[in-house]
N, C-alpha and C positions, 0 to 999 in steps of 0.2 A: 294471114293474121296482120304483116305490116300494113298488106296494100288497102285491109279494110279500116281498119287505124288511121291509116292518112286520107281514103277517105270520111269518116265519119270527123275528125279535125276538117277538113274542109270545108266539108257542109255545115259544121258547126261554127265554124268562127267566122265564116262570109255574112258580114251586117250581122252581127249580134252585138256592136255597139261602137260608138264612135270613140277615137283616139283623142282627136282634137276638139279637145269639149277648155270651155271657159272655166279658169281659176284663177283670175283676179277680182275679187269679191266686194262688195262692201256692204258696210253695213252700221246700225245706228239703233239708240233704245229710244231716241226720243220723235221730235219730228220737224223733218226736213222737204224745203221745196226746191224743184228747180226746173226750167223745161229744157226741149231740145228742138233743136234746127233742122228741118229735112231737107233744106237746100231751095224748095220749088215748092207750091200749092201741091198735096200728094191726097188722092183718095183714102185716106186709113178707115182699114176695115176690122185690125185685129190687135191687141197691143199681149205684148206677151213679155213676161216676167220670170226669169229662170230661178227659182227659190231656191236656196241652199237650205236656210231653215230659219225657223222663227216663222212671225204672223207682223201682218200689219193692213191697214186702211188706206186706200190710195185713192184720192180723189184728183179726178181729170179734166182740166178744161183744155179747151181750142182755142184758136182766133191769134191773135199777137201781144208782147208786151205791152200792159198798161190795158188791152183792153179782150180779157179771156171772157166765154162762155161754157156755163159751169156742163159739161159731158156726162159724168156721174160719178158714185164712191163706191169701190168694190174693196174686198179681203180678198187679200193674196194668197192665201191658203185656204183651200176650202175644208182639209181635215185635221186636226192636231197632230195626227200624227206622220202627214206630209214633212219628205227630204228630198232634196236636191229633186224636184219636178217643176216642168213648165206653168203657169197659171195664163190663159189665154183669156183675153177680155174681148168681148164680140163689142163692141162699138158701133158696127154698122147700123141702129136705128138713128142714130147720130148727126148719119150724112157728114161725117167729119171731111171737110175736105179743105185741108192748113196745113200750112207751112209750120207752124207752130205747138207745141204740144205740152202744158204746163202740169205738174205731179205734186200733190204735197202727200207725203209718204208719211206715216205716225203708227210706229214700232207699237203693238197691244202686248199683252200677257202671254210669257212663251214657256211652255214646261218643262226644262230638257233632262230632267232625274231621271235617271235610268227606272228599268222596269223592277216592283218591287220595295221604291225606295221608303214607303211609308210601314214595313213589315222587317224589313234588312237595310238599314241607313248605311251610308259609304262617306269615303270623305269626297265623293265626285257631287255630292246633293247640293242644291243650289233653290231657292225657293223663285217661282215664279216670277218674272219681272217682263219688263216691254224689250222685247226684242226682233229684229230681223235680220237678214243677212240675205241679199241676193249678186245671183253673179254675173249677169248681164240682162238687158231689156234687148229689145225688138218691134217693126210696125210690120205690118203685113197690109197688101194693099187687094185689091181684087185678081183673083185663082192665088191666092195667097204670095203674090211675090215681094218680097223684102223690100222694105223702104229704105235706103241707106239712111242713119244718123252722120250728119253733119256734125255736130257738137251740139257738147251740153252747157248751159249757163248758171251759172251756181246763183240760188235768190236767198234763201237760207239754209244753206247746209256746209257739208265739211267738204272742201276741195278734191276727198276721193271720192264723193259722188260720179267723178266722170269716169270711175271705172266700170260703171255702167256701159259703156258704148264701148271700151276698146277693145274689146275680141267678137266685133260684128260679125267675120267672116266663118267662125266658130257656129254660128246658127244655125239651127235645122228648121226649116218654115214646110208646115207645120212642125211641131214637137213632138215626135213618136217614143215609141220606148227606143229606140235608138240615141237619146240626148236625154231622155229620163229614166229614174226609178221606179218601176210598176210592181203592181201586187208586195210582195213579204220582202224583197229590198228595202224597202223603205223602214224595216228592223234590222234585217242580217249586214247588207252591203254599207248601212249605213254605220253598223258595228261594226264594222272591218275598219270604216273610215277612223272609225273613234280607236280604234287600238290603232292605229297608225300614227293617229296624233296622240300618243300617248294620254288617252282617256277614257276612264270605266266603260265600256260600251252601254248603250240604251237598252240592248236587246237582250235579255237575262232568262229569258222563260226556257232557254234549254243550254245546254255548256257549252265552254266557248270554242273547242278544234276549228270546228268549221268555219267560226269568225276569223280564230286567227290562219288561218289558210288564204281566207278569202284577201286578207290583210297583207298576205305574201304579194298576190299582184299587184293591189294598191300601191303596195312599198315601189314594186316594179313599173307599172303604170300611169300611176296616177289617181289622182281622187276622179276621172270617168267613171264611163259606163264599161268598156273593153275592160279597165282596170279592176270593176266589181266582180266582169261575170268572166274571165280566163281561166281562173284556176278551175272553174265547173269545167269549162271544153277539157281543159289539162285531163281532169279525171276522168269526163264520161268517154273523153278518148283512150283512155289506158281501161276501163269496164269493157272495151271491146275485148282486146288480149285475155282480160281476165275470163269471160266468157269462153273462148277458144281454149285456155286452160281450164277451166272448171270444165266443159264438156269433153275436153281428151283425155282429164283423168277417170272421170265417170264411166264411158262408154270403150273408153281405150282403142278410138277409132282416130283416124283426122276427119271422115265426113263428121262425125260426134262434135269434133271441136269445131270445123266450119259453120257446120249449121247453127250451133250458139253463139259465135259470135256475129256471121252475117245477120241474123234476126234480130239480133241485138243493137247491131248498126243501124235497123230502117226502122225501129219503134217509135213510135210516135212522142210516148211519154221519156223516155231516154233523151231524144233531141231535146225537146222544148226545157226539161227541168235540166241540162246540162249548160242550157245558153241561158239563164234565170241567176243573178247574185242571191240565188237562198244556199242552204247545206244539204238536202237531199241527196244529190249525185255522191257528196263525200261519204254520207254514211250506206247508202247503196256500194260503194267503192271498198269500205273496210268491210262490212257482211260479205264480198267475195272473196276476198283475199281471206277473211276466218274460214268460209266454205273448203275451199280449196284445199286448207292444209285441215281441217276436219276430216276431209273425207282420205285425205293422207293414212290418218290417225285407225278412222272409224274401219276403212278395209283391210288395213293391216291389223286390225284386231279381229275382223270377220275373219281371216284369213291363217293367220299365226298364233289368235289368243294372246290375251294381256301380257302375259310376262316375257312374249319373245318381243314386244312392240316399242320402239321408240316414244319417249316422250316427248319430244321433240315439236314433230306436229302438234301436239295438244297444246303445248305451250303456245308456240308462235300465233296456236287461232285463237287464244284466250288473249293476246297481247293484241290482235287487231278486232275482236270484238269489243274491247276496251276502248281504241280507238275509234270506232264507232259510236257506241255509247257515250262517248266525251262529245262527240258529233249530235246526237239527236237518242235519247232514249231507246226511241220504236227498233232501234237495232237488236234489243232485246228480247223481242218476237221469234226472229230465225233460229235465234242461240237456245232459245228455249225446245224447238224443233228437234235440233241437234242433240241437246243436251238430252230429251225423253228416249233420242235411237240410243243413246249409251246407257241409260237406265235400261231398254227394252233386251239387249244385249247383254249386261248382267243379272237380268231375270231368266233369263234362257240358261246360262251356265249355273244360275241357283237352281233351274229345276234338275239339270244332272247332279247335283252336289249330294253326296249322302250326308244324312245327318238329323241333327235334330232342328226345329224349327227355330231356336236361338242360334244354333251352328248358322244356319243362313244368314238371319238376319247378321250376325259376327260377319260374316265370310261379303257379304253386299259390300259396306262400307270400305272393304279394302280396293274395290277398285268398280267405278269410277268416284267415287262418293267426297271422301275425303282429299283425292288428288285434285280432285275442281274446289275444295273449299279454301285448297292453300294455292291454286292458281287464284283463283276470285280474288283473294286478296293480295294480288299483284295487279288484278283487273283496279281496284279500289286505290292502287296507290297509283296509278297511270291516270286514272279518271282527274283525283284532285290534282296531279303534277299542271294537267292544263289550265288549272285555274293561275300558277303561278305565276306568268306577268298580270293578273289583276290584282294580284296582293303586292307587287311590285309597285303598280300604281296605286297604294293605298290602302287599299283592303286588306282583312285580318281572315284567319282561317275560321274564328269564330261565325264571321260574319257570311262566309263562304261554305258552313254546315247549315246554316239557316237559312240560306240562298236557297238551300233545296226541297228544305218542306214548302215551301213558296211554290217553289217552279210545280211540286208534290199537287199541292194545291189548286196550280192554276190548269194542269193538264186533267185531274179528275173533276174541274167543278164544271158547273151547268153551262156553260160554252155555248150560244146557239147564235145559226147565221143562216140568208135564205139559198148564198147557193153552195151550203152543205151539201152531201149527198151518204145515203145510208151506207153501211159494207157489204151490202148484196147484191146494192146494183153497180159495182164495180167491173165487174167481169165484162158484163155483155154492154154498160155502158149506158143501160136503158134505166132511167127512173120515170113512172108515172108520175104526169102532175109534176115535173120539175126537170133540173139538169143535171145527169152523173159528172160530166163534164165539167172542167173548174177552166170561169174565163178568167186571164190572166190581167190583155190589156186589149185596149180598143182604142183608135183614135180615127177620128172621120177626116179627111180633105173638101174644108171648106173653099168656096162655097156652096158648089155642087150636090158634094157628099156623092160624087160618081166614084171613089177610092175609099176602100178600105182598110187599114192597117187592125189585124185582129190576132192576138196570143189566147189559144187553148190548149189546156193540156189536155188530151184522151188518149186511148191506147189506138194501137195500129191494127184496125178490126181482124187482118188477115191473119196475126197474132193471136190477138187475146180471144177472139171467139173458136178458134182452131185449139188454143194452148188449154181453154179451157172446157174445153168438150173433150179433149185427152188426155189432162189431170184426171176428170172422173173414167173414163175408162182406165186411164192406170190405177186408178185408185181403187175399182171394182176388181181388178188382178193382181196387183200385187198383195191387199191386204186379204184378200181369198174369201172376199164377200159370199161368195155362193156356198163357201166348203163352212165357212162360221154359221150360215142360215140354218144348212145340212145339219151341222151339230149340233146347233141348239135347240132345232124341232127335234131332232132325236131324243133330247137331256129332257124335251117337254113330252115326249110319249114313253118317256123311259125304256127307250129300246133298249136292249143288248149290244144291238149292231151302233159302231156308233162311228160319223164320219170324220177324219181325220182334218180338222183346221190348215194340214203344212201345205196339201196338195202337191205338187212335182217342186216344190220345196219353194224358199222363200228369195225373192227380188228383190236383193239386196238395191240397186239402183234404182228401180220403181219405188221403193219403201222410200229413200230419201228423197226422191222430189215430190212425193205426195206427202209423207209427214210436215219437211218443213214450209212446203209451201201452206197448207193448213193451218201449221200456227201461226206464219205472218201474216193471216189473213181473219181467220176465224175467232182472233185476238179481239178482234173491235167489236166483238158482239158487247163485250162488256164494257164498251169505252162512251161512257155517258155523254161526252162533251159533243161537239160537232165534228162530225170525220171529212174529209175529200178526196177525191177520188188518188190526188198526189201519196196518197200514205196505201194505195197500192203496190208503188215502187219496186218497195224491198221483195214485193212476190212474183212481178214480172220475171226475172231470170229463171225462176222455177215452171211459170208456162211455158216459156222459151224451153227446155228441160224436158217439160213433159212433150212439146214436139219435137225435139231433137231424140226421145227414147224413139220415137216409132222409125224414123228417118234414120238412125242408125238399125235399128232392126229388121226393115225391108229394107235397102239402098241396096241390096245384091240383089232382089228381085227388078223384072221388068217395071212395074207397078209401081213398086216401092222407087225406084227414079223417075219416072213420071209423075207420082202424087209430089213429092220432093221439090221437081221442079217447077210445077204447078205453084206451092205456095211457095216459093221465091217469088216466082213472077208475081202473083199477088201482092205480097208483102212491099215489094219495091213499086207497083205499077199505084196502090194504096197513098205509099209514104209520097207518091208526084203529085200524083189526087190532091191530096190533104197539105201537102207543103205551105200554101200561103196562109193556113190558117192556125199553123202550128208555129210560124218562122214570122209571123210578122208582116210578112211581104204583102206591100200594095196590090189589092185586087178589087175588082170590081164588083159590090155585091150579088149581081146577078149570077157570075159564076159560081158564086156559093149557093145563093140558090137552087139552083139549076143541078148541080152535081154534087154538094156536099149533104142535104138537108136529110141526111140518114139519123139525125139524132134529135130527140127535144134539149134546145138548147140557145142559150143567150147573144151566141154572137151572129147568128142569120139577121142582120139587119137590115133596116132600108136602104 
């Protein structure tokens, strides 16, 4: 369990973001000129803009003082809701080739009201005005190698304009997600930044744990990239252990717990969303640690019956399904899984109960019914506790109940994007006519474009199409599919003979990774808005589950370690495969080509 811990920490923090990133900033609402000195006549091929936030209009001439030619006028941001990422300016139609390079910069309309603000006002609101803030520039010359700045010359602006140049060596030529914010960073990490600097975060559409975690490394790093996405490694590194525990209480083996956590370790979708500044991994993190002491709970009640059982466990997993919940809603899916095996569980001991059909329904409510209605509302006081440093900064608890029919609002309304993906093409990965596949980031190495840097998240085929071809088998045995068929054709020819639903009795372990995994998943039939394939997550450990039931139940057969070792080998021989286009790492597109093109999907580029 450790050695697999340190490595999946390994492999997760090696480049998933740069330490040494530039934070001396500037910035202005009106508009400022100046140029700079490259030293020597230099070929510039690419001018590049590190935005911290805001927008603005930058137009560019060449040539020398007193006598420029006009280059052209771009916007520094191309989306509103752009933070801290590169803006690269191709210039090469340009033929720029000078010593010289002159900028008049002019701050436009910048939004920065958090999310929400026109429905739930805050005292953080601020109405639109001309704003930017950038944190250093750069030239790039042909195969993109950096032009050093000489100095800058102030013509009209404020004298920190030249902190534009002074952390040159802080650059990354090109700008990958290594020195940027890609995909939902540019909500969550960018919230983390804002509660660091003690301010309402922007990012409101789900509560805050997970910002303020993310906020923890910021505190400790720095306003980076390493700084946004550590606490993800931190977690999806401690998901391994928790794997190896959730599968040695389950199956009560150590192969049980190995094989959950090593598979756990090579998942494709596990890495990528762990090295990523969103909250995913956090609230995957608290649904295990509630699993764990649930299934505490739930076999010591299969096993001894309610009143010899600890409350104990039930508590401790309602206090970390809370804390997931504060993390991301969807943590609510599992818990509802969980929660139907304890309902199913005192339906079973109501059918031995004598009495009258009031006597039941009386005798239901004492357990589990009522003990989850008076934990819930310790879940409910732990949910708003997280909002307290934003009422700290401002905010009223009023304002923080109406927060939520908002968020209410914006997770059931008509939501639609093209590279959504349905919930049924999750599993296998495949959508007709589109991508299950969610690409995250992409950047080419001009000029060539022989280099690819490309972020997807998918699962790890040796996984998920294994994990889920064995949910349904478990799931056609432990819920006693054929003996339910049996009985209900019987109840429809009204036989006498009538077959027995229990079979050689009931799979207590099969039952619960086939129910919860169900409802984390079969949840989003009803989920109108646009799903992807990420909000699979929370189900991943339960295919993981459904192969670790088989591999613990053959592994003392010959077979049973042979099939075993088979899909290790795959799983890891898969995660080498697939490594450069999960992790970022520069490859060549051919190679994807050539061996990865098993999927319809956006990042096989030229």
């Amino acid at each position: 369990m450790v050695l697999l811990s340190i490595l999946f920490l390994g492999m997760a923090a090696w480049n998933v973001g740069t330490v040494n990133a530039p934070v001396n900033n500037w910035q202005t609402t009106g508009t400022e000129s100046f140029y700079v000195d490259l030293g020597s006549n230099q070929n510039v091929q690419y001018a590049y803009f590190w935005v911290k936030s805001g927008n603005a209009t930058v137009t560019i001439y060449s040539g020398e003082p007193g006598d420029w030619d006009y280059v052209g006028q771009f916007a520094l941001q191309e989306r509103a809701t752009d933070y801290s990422t590169a803006r690269d300016i191709d210039i090469r139609f340009s033929n720029t080739s000078t010593r010289y390079l002159e900028f008049n910069i002019t701050a436009v309309n910048y939004d920065s009201r958090p999310d929400f603000y026109w429905s739930v006002p805050n005292p953080s609101d601020r109405e639109p005005s001309p704003f930017i803030e950038v944190k250093e520039i750069g030239f790039a010359g042909p195969n993109n190698q950096q032009v050093p700045i000489l100095s800058i010359t102030v013509e009209n602006a404020d004298a920190s304009v030249t902190r534009l140049a002074d952390e040159q060596g802080k650059l990354e030529f090109p700008p990958t997600y290594m020195s940027n914010m890609y995909f939902d960073e540019v909500y969550f990490a960018r919230s983390a930044e804002n509660l660091a600097d003690g301010i309402i975060p922007k990012e409101r559409t789900h509560p805050p744990l997970g910002k303020l975690i993310q906020a923890t490394g910021v505190e400790i790093f720095g306003q980076t990239p390493f700084g946004w996405r550590i606490m993800g490694i931190i977690f999806g590194t401690l998901i391994v252990p928790l794997m190896y525990l959730l599968g040695k209480k389950l199956f009560g083996t150590w192969i049980g717990g190995f094989s959950a956590a090593f598979l756990m370790t090579f998942d494709f979708m596990h890495f990528t969303m762990a090295r990523i500044g969103t909250t995913d991994t956090y609230v995957v993190f608290f649904s295990l640690v509630s699993q764990i002491f649930f299934l505490i709970y739930f076999m010591q009640i299969v096993k001894n019956g309610w009143k010899n059982t600890s409350l104990l466990p039930l508590f401790l997993a309602v206090v970390f399904f809370a804390l997931g919940v504060s993390t991301k809603w969807f943590t609510l899916w599992s818990a509802l899984g969980m929660v139907a095996l304890l309902v199913a569980v005192r339906f079973k001991d109501l059918m031995r109960l004598k009495g009258t059909l009031s006597d039941k329904y009386v005798a239901f409510f004492d357990h589990p019914a009522l003990l989850l209605v008076g934990f819930a509302g310790i879940a409910v006081l732990i949910y708003f506790a997280t909002y307290i440093p934003e009422m700290l900064l401002g905010d009223s608890f009023p304002s923080i109940l109406n927060l939520q029919v908002s968020m209410l609002g914006f997770h059931s309304g008509p939501v639609s994007d093209q590279a959504s993906a349905p919930w049924w093409s999750w599993p296998t990965m495949f959508y007709p006519g589109g991508s299950a596949a969610r690409w995250f980031d992409i950047t080419y190495f001009p000029p060539n474009n022989n280099l690819i840097s490309t972020i997807y998240v998918l699962g790890n085929p040796a996984i998920w199409w294994t994990g889920f071809a064995l949910v349904l088998v478990l799931a056609y045995q432990a819920l006693h599919v054929q003996e339910v068929a049996a009985n209900l054709w019987s109840r429809i020819k009204k036989s006498t003979v009538r077959q027995s639903i229990r079979g050689n009795g009931w799979d207590t372990k099969g039952i619960y990774i086939v129910v919860v995994f169900f409802f984390s998943w079969l949840i989003y039939i009803f989920v109108g808005r646009a799903t992807y394939i990420y909000h699979f997550y929370l189900s991943v450990p339960l295919l993981i589950l459904a192969i670790t039931y088989f591999i613990n139940k053959y592994w003392h057969t010959k077979y049973g370690k042979l099939g075993t070792v088979t899909i290790f080998a795959a799983t890891v021989g898969a995660f080498l495969l697939f490594y450069p286009v999960i992790s970022g790492a520069p490859v060549n597109p051919t190679y994807i080509h050539s061996y990865l093109d098993w999927f319809p999907s956006r990042f096989y580029a030229p």
